[in-house]
C-alpha positions as CSV (number, residue, x, y, z in Angstrom):
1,X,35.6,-7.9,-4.0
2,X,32.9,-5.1,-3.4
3,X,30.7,-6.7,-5.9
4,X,31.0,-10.3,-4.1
5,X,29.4,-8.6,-0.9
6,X,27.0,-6.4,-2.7
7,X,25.4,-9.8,-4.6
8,X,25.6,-11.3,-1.2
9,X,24.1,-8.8,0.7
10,X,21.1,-9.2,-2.2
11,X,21.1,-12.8,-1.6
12,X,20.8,-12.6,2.2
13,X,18.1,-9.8,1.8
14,X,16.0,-12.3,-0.7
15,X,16.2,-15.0,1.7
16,X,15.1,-13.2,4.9
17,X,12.5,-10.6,3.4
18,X,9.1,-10.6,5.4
19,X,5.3,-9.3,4.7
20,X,6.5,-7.0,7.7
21,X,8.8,-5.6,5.4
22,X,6.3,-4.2,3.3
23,X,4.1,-3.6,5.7
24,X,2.3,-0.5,6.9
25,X,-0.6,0.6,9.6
26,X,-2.8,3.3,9.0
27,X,-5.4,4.9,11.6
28,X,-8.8,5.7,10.1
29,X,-10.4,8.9,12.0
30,X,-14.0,9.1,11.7
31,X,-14.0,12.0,9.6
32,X,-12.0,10.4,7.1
33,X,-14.4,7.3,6.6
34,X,-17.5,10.0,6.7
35,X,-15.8,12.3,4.0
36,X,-15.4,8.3,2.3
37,X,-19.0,7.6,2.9
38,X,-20.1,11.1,1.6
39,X,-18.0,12.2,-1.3
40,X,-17.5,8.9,-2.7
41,X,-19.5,6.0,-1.8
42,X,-22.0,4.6,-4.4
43,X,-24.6,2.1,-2.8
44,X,-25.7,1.0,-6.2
45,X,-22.1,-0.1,-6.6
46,X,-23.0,-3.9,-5.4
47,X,-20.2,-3.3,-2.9
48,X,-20.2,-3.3,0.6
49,X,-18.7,0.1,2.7
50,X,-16.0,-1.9,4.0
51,X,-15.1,-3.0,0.7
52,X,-15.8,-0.1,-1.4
53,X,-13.5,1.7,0.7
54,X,-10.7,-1.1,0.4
55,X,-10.9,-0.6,-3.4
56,X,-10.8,3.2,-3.4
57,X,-7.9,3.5,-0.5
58,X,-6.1,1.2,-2.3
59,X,-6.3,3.3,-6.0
60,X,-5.8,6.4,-4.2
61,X,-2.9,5.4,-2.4
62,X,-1.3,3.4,-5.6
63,X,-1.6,7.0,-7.5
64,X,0.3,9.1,-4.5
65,X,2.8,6.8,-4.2
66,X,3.5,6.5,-7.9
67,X,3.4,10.3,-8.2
68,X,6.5,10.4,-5.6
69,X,10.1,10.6,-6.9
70,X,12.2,8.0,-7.4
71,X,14.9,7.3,-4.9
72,X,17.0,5.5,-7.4
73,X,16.7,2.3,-4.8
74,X,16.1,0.2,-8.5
75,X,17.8,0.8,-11.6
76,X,14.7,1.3,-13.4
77,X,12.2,2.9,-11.7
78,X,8.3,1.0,-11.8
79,X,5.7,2.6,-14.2
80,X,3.5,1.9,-11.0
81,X,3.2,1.2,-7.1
82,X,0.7,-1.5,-6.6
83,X,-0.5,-2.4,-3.2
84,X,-0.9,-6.3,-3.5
85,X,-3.3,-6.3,0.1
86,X,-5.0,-4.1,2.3
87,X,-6.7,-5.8,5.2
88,X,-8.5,-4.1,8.0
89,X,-8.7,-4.7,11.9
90,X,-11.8,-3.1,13.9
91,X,-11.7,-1.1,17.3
92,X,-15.7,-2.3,18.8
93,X,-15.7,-0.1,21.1
């Protein structure tokens, strides 16, 4: 019976998951994107800021999160946490 609700529970789960789910928001304090701009931007990349930073907040956060341990939440841990999209929303003030 206990294995009847657990592969139900699964199936539910499946059927209701959301990109809010997976979802996270991060603040970006000046000093961060300045520390960005001067330890690791390359103009002669072809890439704009916006984008260059993109790519390299999404390797560096990939490589802490793999480095975590494993909560045993899968039976086989991943090899790798990939971030599938990381999209950015501006404050003009």
């Amino acid at each position: 019976m206990t294995t009847l609700f657990k592969y139900s529970f699964i199936e539910w789960d499946i059927k209701t998951v959301t990109a809010g789910d997976y979802s996270c928001e991060l603040s970006i304090p000046k000093e961060m994107w300045e520390a960005f701009l001067h330890n690791h931007y390359n103009p002669q990349s072809g890439k704009t800021k916006i984008v260059a930073f993109r790519d390299f907040l999404k390797e560096e956060l990939e490589e802490r999160m793999t480095k975590l341990p494993d909560l045993g939440y899968e039976e086989q841990a991943p090899a790798r946490i990939n971030i599938a999209m990381i999209t950015f929303a501006f404050a003009n003030n």
